[in-house]
LOFI-639804 format. One record per residue (C-alpha): x, y, z. Coordinates in steps of 0.02 Angstrom, whole numbers, padded with zeros to 5 digits. Layout:
<atoms>
> X	Y	Z
...
</atoms>
This chain:
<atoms>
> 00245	00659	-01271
> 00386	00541	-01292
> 00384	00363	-01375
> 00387	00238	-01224
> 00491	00073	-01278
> 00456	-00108	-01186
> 00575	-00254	-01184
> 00432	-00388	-01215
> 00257	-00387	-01319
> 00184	-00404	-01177
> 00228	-00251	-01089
> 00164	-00138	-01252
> -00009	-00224	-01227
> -00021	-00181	-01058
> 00032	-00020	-01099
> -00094	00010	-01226
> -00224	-00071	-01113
> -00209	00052	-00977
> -00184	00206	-01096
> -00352	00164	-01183
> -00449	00104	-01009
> -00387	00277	-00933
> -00450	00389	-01078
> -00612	00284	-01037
> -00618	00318	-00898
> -00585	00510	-00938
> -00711	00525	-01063
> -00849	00445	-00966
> -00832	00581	-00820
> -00813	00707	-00955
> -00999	00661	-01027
> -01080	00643	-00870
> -01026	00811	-00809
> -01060	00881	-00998
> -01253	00795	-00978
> -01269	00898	-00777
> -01229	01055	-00871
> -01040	01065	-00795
> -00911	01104	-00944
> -00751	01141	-00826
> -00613	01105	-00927
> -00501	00926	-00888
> -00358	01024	-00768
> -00521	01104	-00664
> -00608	00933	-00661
> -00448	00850	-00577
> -00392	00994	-00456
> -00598	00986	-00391
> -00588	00780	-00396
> -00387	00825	-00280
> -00508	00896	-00160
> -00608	00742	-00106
> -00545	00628	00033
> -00589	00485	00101
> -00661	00450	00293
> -00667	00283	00371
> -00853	00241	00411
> -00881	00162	00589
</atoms>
């Protein structure tokens, strides 16, 4: 990993913001999945979630 350097204060907050909501985010699927008994590790989890598409719905 490799610092990441913003011109305003601004930009580091947003930065931060979205770092922490995405490891949220991460963590929450990893429990639920942990609590149905699934314990694929995070690389398995996103090449089975690369698999899902979306259909329109008439």
């Amino acid at each position: 990993m490799r610092p990441v350097f913003h011109q305003k204060d601004i930009y580091s907050e947003a930065h931060i913001y979205g770092s922490i909501l995405a490891y949220m985010v991460v963590n929450t699927i990893r429990q639920k999945l942990k609590a149905k008994g699934i314990r694929d590790d995070w690389s398995n989890i996103v090449r089975r979630m690369n698999t899902q598409s979306l259909l329109p719905v008439r």
